[in-house]
N, C-alpha and C positions, 0 to 999 in steps of 0.2 A: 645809202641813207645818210649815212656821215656828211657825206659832200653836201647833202642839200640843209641839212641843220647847220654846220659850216657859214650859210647863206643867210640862214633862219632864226637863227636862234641868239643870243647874246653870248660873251665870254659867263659872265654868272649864269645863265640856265645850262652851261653845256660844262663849266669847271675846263676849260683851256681855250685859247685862241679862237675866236670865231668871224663874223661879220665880215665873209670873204676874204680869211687869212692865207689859205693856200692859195689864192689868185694874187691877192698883193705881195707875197714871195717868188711868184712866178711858176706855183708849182700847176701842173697839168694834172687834174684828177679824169676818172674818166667818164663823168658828162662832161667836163669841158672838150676834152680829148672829142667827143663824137661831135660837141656841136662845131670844134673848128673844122672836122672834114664834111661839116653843110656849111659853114661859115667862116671860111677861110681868113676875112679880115678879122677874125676875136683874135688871130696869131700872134701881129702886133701889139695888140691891145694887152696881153699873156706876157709879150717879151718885156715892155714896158712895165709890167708889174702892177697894173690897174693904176698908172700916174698921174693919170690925167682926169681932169673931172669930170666926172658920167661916166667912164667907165667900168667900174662895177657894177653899174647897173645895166649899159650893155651887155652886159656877158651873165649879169645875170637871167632879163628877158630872152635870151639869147638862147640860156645854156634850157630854160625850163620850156621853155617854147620847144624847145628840139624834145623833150622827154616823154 
């Protein structure tokens, strides 16, 4: 549930880090962890640390489409 408020929510409604903080760190939660072994290119997208533009949003359709 964390991981998806993470997504969902703002830094004010949640009191820390949010708006796909653990993906701009590089971190692998585990719905990302699942959708990259359906979606193996979100890999890159994770190593790069969501740096490029649209990917956040990749990986978030990605990751909630997989759920």
């Amino acid at each position: 549930m964390d991981d998806a408020l993470d997504l969902t929510s703002t830094e004010d409604e949640l009191g820390k880090p949010a708006e796909g903080a653990d993906m701009k760190l590089g971190l692998v939660t585990a719905p990302t962890y699942f959708a990259i072994q359906k979606f193996p290119e979100l890999k890159e997208i994770i190593k790069r640390k969501c740096s490029e533009e649209g990917d956040l949003e990749k990986v978030w359709i990605t990751k909630f489409s997989n759920i």
